[in-house]
C-alpha positions in Angstrom: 20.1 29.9 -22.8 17.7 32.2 -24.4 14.2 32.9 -25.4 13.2 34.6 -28.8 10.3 35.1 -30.8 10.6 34.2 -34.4 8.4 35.1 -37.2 8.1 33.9 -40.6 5.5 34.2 -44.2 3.7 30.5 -45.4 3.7 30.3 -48.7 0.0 31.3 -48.8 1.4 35.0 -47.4 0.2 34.6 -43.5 2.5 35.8 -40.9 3.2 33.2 -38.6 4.9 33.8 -34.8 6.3 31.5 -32.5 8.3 30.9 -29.7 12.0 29.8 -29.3 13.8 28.4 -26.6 17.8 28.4 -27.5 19.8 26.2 -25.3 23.1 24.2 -24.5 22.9 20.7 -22.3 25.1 19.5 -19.4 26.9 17.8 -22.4 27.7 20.8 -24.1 24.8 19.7 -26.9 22.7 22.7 -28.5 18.9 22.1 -28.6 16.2 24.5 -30.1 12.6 24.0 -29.0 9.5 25.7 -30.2 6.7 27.1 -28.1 3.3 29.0 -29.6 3.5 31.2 -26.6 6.2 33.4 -24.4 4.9 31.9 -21.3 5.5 28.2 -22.4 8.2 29.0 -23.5 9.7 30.8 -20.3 8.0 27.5 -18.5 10.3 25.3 -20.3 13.7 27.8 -19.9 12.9 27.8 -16.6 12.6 23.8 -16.3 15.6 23.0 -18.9 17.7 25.6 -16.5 17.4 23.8 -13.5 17.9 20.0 -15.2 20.7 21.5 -16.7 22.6 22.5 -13.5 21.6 19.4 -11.9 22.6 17.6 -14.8 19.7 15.5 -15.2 18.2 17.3 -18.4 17.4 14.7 -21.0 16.2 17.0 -24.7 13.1 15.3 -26.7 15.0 14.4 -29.6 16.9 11.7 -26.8 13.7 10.2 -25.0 12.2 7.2 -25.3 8.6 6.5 -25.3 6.9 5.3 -22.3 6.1 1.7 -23.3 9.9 1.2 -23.8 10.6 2.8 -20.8 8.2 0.6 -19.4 9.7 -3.0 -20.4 13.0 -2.2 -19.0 11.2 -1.4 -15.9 9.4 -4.8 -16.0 12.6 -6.4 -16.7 14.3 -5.2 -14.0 11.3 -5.8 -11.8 10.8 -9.6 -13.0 14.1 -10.3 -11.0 13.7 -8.3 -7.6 10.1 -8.6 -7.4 7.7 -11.1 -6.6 4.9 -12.4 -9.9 1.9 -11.4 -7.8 3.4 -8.0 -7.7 4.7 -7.7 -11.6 1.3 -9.3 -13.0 -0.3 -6.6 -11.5 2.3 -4.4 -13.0 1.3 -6.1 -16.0 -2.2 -5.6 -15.6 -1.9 -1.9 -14.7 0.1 -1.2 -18.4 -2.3 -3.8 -20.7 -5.0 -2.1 -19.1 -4.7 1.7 -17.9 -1.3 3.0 -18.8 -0.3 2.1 -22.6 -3.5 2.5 -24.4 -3.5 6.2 -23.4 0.5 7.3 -22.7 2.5 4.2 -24.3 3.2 6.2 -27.2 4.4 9.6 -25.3 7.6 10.3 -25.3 8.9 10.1 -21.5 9.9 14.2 -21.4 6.3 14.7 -22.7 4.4 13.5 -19.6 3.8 16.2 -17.4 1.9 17.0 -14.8 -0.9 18.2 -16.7 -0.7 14.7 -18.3 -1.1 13.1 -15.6 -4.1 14.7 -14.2 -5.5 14.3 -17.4 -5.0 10.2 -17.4 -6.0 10.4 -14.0 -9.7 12.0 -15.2 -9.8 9.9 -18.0 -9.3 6.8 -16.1 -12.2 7.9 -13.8 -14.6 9.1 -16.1 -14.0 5.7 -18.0 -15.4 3.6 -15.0 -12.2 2.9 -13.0 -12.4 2.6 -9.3 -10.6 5.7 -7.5 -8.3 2.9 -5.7 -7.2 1.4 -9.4 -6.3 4.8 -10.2 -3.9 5.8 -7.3 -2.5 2.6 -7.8 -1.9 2.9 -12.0 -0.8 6.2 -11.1 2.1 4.3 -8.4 3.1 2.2 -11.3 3.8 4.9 -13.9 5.6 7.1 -10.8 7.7 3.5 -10.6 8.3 3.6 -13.7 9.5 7.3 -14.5 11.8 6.9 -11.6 13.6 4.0 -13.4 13.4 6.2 -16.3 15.5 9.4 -14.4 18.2 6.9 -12.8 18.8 5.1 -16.5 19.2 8.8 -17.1 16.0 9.0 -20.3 13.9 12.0 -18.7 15.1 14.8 -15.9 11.9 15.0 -14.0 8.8 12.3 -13.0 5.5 14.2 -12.8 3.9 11.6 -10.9 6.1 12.5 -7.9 5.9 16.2 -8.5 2.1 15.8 -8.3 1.7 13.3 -5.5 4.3 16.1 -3.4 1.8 19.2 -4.3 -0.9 16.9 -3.1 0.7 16.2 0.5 1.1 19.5 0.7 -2.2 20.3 0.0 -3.5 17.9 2.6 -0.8 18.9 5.1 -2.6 22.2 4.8 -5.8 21.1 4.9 -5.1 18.7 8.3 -7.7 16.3 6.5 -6.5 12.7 8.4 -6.9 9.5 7.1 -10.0 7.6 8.6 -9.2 5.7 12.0 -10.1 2.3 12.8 -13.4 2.4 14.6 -14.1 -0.7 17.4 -17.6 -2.2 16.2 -17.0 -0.8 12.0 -13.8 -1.8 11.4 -12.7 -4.2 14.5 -15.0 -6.5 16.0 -16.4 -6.1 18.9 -15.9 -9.2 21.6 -19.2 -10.6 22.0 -19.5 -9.8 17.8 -16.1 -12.2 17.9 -17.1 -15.1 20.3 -19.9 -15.4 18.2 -18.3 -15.4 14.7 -16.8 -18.4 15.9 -19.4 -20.3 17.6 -21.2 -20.0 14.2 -17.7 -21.0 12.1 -18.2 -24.6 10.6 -15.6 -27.2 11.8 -13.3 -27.2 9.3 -12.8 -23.2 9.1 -13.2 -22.4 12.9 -9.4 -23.3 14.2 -8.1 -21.2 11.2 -10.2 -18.6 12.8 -9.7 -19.1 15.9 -6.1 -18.5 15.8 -6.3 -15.4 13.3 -8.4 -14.1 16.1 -5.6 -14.5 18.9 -2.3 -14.3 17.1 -2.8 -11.6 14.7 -1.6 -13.2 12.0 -2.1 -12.2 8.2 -3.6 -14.1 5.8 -0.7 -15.2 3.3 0.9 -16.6 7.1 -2.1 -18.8 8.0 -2.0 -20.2 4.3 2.0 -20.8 4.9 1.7 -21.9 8.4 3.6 -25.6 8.7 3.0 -27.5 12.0 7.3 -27.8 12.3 6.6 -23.8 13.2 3.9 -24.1 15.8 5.2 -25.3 19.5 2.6 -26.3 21.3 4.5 -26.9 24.6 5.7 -23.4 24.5 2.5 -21.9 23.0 4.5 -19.8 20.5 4.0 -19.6 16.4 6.9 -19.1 14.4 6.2 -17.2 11.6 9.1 -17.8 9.2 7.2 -18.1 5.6 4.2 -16.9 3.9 1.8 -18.1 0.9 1.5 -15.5 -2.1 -1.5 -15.3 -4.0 -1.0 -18.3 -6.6 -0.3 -20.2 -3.1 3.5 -20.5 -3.7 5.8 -20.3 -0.4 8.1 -17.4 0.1 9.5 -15.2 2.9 7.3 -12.9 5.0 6.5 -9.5 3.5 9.4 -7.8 5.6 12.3 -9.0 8.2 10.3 -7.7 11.0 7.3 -10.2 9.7 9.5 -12.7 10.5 8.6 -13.2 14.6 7.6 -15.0 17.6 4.1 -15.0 19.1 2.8 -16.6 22.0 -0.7 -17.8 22.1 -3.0 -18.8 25.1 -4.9 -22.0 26.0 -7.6 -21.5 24.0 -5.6 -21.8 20.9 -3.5 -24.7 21.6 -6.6 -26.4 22.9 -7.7 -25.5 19.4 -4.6 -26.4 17.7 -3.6 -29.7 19.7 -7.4 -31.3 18.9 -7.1 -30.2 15.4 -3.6 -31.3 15.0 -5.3 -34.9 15.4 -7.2 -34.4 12.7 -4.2 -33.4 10.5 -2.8 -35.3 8.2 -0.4 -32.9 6.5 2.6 -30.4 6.5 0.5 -27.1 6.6 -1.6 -26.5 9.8 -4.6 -25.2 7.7 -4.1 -27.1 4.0 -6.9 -27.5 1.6 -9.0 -30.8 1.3 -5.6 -32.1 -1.0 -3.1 -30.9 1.6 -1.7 -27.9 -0.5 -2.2 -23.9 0.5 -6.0 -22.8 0.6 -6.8 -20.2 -1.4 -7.1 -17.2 0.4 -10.5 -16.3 -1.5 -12.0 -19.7 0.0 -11.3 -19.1 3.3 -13.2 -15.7 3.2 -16.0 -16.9 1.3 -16.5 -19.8 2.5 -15.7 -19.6 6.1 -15.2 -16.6 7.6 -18.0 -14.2 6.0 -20.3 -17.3 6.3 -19.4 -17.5 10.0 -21.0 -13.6 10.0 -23.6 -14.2 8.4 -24.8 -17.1 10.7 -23.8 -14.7 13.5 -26.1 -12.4 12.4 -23.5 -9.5 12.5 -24.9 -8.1 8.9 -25.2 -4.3 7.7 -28.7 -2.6 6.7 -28.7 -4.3 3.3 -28.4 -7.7 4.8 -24.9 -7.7 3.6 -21.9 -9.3 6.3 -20.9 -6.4 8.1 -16.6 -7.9 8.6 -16.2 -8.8 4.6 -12.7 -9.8 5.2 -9.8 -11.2 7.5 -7.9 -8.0 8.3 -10.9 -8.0 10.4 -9.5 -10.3 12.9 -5.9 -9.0 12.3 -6.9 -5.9 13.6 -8.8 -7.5 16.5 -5.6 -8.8 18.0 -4.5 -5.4 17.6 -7.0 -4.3 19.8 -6.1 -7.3 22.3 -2.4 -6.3 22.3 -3.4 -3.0 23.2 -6.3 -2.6 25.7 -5.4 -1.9 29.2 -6.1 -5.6 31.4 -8.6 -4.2 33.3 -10.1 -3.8 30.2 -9.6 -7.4 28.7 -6.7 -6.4 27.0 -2.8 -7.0 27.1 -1.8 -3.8 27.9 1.1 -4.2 25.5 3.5 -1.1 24.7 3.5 0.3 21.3 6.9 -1.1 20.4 5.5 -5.0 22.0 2.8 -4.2 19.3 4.9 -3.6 16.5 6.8 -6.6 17.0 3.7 -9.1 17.6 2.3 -7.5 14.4 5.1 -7.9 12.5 5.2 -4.2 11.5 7.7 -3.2 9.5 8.5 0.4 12.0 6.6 1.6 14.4 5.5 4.5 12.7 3.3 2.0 10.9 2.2 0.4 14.1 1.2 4.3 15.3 -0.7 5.4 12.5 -2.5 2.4 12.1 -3.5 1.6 15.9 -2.1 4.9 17.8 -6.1 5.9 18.5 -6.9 2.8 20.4 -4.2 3.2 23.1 -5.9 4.5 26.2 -5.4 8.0 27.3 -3.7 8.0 30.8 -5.7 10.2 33.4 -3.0 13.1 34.7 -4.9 15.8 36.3 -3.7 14.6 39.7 0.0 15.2 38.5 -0.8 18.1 36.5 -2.6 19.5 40.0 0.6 18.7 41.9 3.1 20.4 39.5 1.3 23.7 39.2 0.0 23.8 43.1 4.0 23.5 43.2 4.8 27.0 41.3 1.9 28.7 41.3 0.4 29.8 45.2 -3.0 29.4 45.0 
């Protein structure tokens, strides 16, 4: 592997000079690449020479373009994923990926391109969420890319790793759940449902007390609700075109009990019932998940009179109430809580590690108090 310049005359009689980087692959394949400067040049000897010894170096002239790479990825994705998941794939190519990149070859997208789509995509009225999450897809897809063996390196995960490290460095945390912002606050709760109309107040009632997400409720089937036992069985779940599937992870799939206030709830409503699903729509199939926020649970704030400065419902969503039981599970009893342990809460939440569980909810568990210990372990070894 080398690096040379190289000079030549147009026909015009300018003196031209570039930059040439002389190498064999993994394969034993010779590949010249041209550079207008030394440094690019000794940029890319550098990066060939350690995909070569890796054996993961794919040359230019063998690279595909992105939108290819891209359909292979989607193929493959069509039959381990769910549709909700690969229309947003979809959606995040058509939209935000192909009209800028589709046409780049794969070992042309480095990191500079992909803080340069990432500006672009902000300066062009994307929302900073839509971006991270375009920029998730094309890391998917590069990734698929390296193991079918068409590009040695994915900048998206070379750029999302200088970024942890950045914020490592930093210690900047990720914003904590706040009681009264982000998690109601009791007397905010008991009256969200005092004001919920009859027909959305049980569905509320029981997000409320069993923690439950919102695809569960929509899946929930009376056969999985024992009301002598006062236990839900979560076993399935509702996507977002209402079709039934498995929880989001093994551990969703769980057991959890409920008081009387819920099966009161749940045995008068069950009289009501005249269908499979415990909270159906007014033709007995799964309720959209965009009706039951809009038209009973921000509602239900709004009559509550739980609204921000600008009038506006201050819980917007039902994560609200999913992180309420959190709360439930984890306040001390003297406190009106369970006093659950972190691992209890994991597995009533359905959490797929407790890591998750932690950095979520680890904030909310109370502090204990051990001065008194700490007092008689140090009056123990130091005289005072």
């Amino acid at each position: 592997m080398s690096v040379r310049k190289r000079t030549w005359t147009t026909a015009n009689g300018e003196e031209r000079t570039a930059w040439i980087v002389d190498y064999t692959d993994q394969g034993g394949a010779r590949h010249i690449e041209t550079f207008k400067t030394k440094t690019e040049a000794k940029n890319r000897e550098d990066e060939v020479g350690v995909n070569v010894r890796t054996g993961t170096h794919v040359a230019p002239s063998k690279s595909i373009k992105l939108r290819d790479a891209a359909n292979a990825w989607l193929e493959a994705s069509e039959r381990e994923l769910e549709r909700a998941t690969v229309d947003q794939y979809r959606q995040h190519l058509k939209y935000h990926l192909l009209p800028f990149i589709g046409g780049q070859k794969l070992t042309d997208i480095t990191t500079d391109v992909v803080l340069e789509l990432q500006t672009r995509l902000l300066k062009e009225g994307r929302s900073k969420v839509m971006v991270q999450k375009v920029l998730v897809t094309l890391g998917a897809i590069l990734s698929d890319a390296q193991l079918r063996r068409k590009v040695g390196h994915n900048a998206v995960r070379e750029v999302q790793a200088a970024r942890r490290k950045k914020r490592k460095s930093s210690k900047r945390e990720k914003p904590k759940l706040e009681i009264g912002k982000h998690i109601p606050l009791p007397a905010e709760l008991a009256a969200i449902l005092a004001n919920a109309k009859a027909h959305w107040r049980p569905l509320l009632v029981v997000a409320a007390f069993t923690g439950l997400r919102a695809s569960e409720l929509r899946g929930l089937h009376w056969k999985d609700v024992d009301l002598k036992r006062n236990e839900v069985h979560v076993r399935q779940r509702a996507d977002r075109y209402n079709v039934m599937g498995d929880p989001k992870t093994d551990t969703s799939r769980r057991v959890v009990p409920f008081g009387k206030v819920v099966c009161n709830t749940l045995k008068e409503w069950k009289l009501k019932s005249k269908h499979d699903l415990v909270f159906p729509n007014g033709e007995g199939n799964v309720e959209w998940h965009a009706n039951i926020v809009n038209r009973g649970f921000k509602p239900a704030v709004m009559a509550a009179g739980i609204v921000t400065k600008d009038g506006k419902p201050k819980y917007t969503g039902l994560h609200a109430l999913r992180h309420f039981y959190a709360s439930l599970c984890i306040n001390r009893r003297e406190d009106g809580g369970f006093g659950l342990l972190p691992k209890n809460v994991q597995e009533r939440m359905g959490h797929s590690s407790i890591t998750v569980t932690m950095d979520t909810y680890g904030h909310l568990f109370p502090r204990a108090n051990d001065s008194k210990v700490i007092d008689a372990v140090e009056g123990q070894l130091v005289a005072t």
